[in-house]
N, CA, C and O atoms as CSV, one atom per row, in Angstrom:
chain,resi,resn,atom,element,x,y,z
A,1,UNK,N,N,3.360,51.346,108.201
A,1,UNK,CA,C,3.861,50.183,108.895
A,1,UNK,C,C,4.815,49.434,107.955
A,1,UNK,O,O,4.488,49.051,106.832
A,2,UNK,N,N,5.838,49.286,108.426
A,2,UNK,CA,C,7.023,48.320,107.572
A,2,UNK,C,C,6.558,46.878,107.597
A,2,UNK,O,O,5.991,46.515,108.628
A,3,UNK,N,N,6.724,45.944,106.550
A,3,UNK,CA,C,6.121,45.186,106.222
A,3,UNK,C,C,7.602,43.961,106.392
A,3,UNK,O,O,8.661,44.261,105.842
A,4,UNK,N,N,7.495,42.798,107.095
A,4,UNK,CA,C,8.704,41.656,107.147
A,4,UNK,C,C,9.995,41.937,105.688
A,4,UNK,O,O,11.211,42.118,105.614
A,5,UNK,N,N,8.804,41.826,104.698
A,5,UNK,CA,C,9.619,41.759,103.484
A,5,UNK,C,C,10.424,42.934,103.061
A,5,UNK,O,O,11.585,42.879,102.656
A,6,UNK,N,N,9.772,43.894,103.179
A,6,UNK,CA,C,10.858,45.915,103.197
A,6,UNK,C,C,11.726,45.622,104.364
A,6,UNK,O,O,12.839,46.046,104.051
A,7,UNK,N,N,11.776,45.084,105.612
A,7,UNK,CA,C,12.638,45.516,106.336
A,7,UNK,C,C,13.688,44.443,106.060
A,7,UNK,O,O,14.748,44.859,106.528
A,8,UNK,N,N,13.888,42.995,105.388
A,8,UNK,CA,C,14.847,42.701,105.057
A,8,UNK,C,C,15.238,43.550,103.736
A,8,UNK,O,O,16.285,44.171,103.918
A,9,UNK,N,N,14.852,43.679,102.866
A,9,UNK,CA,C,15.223,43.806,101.410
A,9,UNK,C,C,16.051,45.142,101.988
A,9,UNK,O,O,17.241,45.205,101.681
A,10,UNK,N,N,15.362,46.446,102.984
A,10,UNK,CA,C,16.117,47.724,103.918
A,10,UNK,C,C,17.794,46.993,104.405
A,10,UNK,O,O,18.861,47.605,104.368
A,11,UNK,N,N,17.639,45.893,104.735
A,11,UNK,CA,C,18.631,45.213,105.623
A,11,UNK,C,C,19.923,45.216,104.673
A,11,UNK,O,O,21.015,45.739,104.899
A,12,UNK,N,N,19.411,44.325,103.293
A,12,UNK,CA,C,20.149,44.075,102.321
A,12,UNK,C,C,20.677,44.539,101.493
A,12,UNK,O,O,21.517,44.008,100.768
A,13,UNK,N,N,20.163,45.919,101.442
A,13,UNK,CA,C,20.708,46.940,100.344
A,13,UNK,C,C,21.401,48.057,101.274
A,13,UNK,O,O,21.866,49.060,100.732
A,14,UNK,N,N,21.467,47.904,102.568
A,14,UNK,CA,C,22.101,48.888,103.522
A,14,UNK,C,C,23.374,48.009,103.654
A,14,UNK,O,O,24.374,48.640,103.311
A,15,UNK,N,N,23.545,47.165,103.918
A,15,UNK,CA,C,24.922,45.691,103.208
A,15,UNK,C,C,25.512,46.035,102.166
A,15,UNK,O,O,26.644,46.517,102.122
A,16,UNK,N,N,24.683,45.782,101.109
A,16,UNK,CA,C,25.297,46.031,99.574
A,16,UNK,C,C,25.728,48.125,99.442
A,16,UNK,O,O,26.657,48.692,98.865
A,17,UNK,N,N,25.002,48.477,99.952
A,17,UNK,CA,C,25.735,50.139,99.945
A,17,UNK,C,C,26.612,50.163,100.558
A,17,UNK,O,O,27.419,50.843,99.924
A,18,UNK,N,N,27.139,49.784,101.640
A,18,UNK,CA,C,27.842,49.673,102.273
A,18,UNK,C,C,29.592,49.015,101.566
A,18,UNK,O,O,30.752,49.393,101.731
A,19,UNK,N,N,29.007,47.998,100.839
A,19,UNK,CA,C,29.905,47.684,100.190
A,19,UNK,C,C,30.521,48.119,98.336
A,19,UNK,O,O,31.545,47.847,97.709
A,20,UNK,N,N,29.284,48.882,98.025
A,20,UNK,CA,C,29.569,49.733,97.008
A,20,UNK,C,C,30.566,51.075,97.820
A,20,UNK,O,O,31.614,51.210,97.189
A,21,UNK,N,N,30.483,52.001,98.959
A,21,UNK,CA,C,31.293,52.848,99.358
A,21,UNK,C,C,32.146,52.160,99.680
A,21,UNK,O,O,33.106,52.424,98.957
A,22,UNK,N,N,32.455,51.191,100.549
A,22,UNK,CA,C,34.388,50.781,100.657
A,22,UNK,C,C,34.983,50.848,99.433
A,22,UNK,O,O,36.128,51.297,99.477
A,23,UNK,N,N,34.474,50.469,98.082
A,23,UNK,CA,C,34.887,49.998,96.578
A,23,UNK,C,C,35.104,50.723,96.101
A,23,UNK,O,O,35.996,50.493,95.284
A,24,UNK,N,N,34.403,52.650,96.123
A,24,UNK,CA,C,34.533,53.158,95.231
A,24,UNK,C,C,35.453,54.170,95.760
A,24,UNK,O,O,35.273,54.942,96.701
A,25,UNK,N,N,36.798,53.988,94.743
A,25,UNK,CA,C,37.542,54.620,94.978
A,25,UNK,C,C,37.687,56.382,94.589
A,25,UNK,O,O,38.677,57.099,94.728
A,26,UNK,N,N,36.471,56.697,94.123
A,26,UNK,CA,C,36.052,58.007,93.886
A,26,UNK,C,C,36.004,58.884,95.431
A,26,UNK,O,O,36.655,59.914,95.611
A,27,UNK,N,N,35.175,58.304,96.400
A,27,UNK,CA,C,35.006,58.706,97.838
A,27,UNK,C,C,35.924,59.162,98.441
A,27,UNK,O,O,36.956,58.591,98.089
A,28,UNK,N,N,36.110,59.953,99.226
A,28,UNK,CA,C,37.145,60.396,100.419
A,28,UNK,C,C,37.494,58.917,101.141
A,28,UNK,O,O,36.665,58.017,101.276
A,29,UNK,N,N,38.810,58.860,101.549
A,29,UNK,CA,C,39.339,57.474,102.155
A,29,UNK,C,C,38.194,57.860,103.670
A,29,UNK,O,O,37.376,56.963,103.875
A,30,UNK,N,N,38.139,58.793,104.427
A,30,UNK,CA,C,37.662,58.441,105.278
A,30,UNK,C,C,36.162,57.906,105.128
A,30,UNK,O,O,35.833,57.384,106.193
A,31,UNK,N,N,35.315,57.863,104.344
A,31,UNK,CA,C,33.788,57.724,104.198
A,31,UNK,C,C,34.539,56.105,103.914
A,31,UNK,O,O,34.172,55.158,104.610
A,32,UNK,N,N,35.357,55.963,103.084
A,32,UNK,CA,C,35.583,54.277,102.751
A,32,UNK,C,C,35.365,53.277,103.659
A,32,UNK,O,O,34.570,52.361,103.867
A,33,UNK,N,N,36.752,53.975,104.320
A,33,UNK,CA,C,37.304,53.403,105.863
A,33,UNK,C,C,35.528,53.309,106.994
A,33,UNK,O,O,34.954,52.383,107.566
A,34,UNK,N,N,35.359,54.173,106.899
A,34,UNK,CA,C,33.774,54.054,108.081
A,34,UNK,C,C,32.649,53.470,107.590
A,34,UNK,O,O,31.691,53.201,108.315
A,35,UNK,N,N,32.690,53.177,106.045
A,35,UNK,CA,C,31.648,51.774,105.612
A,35,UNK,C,C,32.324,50.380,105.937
A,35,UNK,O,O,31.591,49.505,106.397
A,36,UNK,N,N,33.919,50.053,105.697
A,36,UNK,CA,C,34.436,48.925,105.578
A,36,UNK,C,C,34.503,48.477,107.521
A,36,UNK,O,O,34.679,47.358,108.002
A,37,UNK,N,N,34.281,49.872,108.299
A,37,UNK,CA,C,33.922,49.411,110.243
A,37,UNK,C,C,32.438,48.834,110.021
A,37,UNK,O,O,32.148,47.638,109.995
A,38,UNK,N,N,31.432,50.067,109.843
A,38,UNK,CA,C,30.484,49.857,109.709
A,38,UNK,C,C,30.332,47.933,109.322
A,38,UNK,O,O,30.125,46.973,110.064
A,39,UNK,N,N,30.555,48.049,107.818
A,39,UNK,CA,C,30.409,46.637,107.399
A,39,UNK,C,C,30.933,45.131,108.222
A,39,UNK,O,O,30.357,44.044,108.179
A,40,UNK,N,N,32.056,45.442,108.875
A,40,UNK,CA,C,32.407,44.556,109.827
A,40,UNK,C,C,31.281,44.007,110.986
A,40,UNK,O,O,31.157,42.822,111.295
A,41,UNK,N,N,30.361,45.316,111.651
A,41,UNK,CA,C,29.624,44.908,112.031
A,41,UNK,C,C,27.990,44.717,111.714
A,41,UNK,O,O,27.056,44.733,112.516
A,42,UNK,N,N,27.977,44.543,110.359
A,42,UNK,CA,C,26.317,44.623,110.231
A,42,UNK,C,C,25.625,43.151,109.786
A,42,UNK,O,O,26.380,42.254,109.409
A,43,UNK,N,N,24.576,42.989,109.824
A,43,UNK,CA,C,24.640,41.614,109.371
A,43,UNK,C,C,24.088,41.331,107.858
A,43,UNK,O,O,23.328,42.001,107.158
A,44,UNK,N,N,24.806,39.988,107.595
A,44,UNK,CA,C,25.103,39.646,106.145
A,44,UNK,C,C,23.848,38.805,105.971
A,44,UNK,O,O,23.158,38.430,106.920
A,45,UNK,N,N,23.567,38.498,104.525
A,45,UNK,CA,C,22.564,37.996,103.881
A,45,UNK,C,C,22.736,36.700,104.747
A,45,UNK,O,O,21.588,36.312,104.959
A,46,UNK,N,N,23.405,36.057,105.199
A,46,UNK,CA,C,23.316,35.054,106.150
A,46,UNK,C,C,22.446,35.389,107.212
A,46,UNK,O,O,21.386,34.810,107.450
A,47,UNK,N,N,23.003,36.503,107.952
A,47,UNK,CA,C,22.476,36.738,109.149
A,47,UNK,C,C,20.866,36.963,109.273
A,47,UNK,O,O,20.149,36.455,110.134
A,48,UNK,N,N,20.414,37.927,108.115
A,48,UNK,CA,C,19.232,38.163,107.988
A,48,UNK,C,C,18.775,36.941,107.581
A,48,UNK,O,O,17.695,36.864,108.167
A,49,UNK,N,N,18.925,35.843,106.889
A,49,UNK,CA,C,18.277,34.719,106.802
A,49,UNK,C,C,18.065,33.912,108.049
A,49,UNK,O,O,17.054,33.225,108.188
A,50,UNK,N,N,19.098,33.995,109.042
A,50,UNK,CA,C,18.996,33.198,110.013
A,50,UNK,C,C,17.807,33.883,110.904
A,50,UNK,O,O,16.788,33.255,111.192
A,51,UNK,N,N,18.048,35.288,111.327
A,51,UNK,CA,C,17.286,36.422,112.013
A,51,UNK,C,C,15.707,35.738,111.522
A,51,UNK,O,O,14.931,35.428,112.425
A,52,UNK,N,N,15.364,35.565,110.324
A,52,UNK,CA,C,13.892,35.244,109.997
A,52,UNK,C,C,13.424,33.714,110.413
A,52,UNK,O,O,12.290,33.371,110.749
A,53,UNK,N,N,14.512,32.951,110.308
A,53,UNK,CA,C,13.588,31.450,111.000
A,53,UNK,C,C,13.611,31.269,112.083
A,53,UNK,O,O,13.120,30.251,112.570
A,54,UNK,N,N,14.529,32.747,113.208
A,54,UNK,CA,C,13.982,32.738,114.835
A,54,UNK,C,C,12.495,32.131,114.669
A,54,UNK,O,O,11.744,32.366,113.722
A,55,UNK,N,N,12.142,31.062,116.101
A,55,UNK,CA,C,10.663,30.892,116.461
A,55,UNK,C,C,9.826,32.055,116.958
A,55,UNK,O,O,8.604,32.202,116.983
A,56,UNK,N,N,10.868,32.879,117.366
A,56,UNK,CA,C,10.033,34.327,118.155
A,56,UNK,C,C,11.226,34.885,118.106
A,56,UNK,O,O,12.126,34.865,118.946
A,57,UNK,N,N,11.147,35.670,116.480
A,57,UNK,CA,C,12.013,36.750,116.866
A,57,UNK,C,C,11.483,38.161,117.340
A,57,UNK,O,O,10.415,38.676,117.010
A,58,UNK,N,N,12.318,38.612,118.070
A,58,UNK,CA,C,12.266,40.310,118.193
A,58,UNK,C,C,11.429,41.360,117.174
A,58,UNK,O,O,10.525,42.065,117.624
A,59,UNK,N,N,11.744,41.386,116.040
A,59,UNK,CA,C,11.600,41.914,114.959
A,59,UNK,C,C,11.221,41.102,114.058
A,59,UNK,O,O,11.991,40.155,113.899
A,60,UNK,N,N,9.701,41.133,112.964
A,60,UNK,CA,C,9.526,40.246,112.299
A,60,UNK,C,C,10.864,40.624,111.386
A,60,UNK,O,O,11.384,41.728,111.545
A,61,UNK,N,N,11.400,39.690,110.438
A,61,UNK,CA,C,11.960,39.942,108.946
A,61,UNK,C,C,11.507,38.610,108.590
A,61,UNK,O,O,11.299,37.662,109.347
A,62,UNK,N,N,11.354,38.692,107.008
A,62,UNK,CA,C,11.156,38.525,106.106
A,62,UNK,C,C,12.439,37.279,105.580
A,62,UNK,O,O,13.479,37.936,105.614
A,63,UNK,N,N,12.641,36.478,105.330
A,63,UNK,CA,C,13.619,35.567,104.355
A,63,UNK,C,C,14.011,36.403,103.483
A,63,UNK,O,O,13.084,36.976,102.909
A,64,UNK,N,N,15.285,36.757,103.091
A,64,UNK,CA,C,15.544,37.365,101.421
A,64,UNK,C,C,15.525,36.932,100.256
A,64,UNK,O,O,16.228,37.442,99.383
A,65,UNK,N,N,14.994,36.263,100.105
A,65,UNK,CA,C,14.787,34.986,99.029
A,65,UNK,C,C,14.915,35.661,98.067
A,65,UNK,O,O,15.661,35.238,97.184
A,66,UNK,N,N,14.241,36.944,97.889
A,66,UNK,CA,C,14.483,37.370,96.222
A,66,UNK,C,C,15.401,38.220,96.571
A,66,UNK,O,O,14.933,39.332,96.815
A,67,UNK,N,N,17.051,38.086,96.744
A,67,UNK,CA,C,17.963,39.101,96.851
A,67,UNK,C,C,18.597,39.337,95.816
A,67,UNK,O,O,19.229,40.385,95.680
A,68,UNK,N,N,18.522,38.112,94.618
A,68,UNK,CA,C,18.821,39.037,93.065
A,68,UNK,C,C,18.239,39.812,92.826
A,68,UNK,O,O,18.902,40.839,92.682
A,69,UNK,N,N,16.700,39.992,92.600
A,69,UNK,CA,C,16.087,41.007,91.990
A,69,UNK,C,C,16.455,42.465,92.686
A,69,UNK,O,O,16.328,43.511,92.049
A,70,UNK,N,N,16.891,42.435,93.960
A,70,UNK,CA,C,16.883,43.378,95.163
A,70,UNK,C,C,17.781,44.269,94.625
A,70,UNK,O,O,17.767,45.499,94.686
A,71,UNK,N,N,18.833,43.275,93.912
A,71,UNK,CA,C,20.067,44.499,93.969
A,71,UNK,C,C,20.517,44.170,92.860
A,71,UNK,O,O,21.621,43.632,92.787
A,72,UNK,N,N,19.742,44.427,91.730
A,72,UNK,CA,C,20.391,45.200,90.482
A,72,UNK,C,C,20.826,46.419,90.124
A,72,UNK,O,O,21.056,46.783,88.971
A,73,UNK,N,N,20.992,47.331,91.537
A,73,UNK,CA,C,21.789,48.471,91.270
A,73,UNK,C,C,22.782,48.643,91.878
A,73,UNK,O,O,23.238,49.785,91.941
A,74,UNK,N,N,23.509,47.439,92.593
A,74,UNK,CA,C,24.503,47.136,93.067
A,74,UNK,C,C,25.345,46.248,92.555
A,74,UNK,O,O,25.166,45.048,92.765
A,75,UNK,N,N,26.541,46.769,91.699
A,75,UNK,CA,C,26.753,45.604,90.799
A,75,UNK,C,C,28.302,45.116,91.873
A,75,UNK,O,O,29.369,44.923,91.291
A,76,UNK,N,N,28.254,45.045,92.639
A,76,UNK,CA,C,29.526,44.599,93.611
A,76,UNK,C,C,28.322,43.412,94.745
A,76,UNK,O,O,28.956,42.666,95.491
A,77,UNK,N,N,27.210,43.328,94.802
A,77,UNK,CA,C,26.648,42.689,95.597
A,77,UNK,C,C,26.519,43.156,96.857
A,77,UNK,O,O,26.902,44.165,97.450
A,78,UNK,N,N,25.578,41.710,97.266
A,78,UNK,CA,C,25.204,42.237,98.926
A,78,UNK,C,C,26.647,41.940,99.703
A,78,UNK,O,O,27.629,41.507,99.100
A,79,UNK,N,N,26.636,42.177,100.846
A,79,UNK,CA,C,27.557,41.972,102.254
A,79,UNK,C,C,27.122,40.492,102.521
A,79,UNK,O,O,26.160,40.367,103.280
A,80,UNK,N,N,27.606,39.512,102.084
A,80,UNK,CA,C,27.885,38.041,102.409
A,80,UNK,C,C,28.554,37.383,103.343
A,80,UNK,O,O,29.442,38.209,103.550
A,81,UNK,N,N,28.751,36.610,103.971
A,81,UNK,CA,C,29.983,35.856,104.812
A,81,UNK,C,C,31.033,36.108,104.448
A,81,UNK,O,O,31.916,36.548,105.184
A,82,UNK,N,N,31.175,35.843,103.031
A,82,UNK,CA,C,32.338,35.683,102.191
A,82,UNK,C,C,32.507,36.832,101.727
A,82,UNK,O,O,33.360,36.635,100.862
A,83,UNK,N,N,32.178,38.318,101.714
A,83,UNK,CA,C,32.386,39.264,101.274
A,83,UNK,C,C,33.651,39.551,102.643
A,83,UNK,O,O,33.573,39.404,103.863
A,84,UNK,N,N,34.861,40.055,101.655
A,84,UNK,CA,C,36.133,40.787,102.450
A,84,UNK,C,C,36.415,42.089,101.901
A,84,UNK,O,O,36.918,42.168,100.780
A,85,UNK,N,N,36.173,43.003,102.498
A,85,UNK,CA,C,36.612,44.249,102.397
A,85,UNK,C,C,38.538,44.938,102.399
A,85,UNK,O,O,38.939,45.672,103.302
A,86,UNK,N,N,39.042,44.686,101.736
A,86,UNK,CA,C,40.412,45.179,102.313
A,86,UNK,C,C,39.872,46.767,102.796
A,86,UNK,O,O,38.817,47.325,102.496
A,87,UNK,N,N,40.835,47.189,103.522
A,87,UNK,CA,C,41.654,48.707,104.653
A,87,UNK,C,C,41.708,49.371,103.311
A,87,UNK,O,O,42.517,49.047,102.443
A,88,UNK,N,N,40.953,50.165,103.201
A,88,UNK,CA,C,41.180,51.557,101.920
A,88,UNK,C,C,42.784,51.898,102.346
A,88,UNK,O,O,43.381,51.987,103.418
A,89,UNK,N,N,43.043,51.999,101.342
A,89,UNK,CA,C,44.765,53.066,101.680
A,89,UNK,C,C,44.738,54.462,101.178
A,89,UNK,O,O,43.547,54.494,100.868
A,90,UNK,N,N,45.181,55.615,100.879
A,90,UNK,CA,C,46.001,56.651,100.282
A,90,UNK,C,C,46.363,55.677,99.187
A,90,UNK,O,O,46.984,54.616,99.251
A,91,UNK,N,N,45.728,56.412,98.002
A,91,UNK,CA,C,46.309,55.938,96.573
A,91,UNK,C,C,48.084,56.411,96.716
A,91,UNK,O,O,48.247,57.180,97.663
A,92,UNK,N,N,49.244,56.114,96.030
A,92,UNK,CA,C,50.216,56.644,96.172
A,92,UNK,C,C,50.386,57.347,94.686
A,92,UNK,O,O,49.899,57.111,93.581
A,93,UNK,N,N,51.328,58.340,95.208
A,93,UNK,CA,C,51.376,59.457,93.892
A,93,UNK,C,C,52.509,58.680,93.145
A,93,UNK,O,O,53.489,58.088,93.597
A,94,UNK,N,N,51.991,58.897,91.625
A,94,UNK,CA,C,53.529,58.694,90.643
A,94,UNK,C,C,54.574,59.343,91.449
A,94,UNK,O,O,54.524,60.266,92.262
A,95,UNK,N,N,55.578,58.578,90.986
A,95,UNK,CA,C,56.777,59.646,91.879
A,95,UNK,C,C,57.432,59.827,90.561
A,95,UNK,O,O,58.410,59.136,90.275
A,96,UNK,N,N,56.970,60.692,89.760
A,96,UNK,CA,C,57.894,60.873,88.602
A,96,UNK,C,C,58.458,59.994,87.491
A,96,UNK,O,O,59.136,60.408,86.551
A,97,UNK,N,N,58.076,58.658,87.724
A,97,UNK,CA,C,58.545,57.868,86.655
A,97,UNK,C,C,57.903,58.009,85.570
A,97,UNK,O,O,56.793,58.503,85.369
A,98,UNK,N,N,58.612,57.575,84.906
A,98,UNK,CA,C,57.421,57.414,83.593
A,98,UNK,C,C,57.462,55.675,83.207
A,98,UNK,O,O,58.216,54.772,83.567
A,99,UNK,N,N,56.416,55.715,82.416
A,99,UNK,CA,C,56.623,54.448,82.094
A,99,UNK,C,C,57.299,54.065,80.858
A,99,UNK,O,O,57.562,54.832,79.932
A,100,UNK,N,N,57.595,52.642,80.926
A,100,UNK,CA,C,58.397,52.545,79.581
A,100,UNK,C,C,58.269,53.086,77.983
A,100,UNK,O,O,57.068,53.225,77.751
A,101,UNK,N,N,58.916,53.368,77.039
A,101,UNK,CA,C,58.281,53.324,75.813
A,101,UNK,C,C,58.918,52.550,74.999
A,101,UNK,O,O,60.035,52.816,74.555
A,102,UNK,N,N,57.664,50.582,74.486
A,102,UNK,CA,C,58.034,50.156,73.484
A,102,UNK,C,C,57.812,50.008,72.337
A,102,UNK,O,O,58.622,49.417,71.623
């Protein structure tokens, strides 16, 4: 049985992964691009806070109160209000320049 407190802390680190793959520019652009949709719609450490002081919510959760300790293996953080994702692009290739030498 999932317990209030696992299914936020589940909530919050599925946020923060989410926002470690848009970031890492190691990934295929398309896996980027389908965390930074994804992330548009999931809800943020806001949301899950609000979700828990429903009078009768749907789903118990838990407050995230301890969301530092949560995600010390996310060093980009959770998915916040204030978290903005830019549109991954195609890195662009050198086009042959070089750079200066001083």
């Amino acid at each position: 049985m999932t317990m209030p407190s696992e299914r936020a802390r589940s909530l919050v680190w599925a946020g923060a992964f989410l926002v470690e793959l848009a970031k890492d520019e190691s990934l295929p652009l398309a896996v980027r691009r389908a965390a930074v949709v994804i992330a548009r719609h999931f809800p943020t450490t806001y949301d899950i806070s609000y979700m828990a002081r429903l009078p009768f919510p749907m789903v118990e959760i838990e407050s995230p109160d301890e969301i530092a300790a949560w995600l010390k293996d996310y060093p980009h953080g959770p998915l916040r209000d204030s978290t903005r994702l830019a549109w991954p692009e195609e890195k662009r290739a050198n086009l042959g320049r070089r750079k200066p030498v001083h």
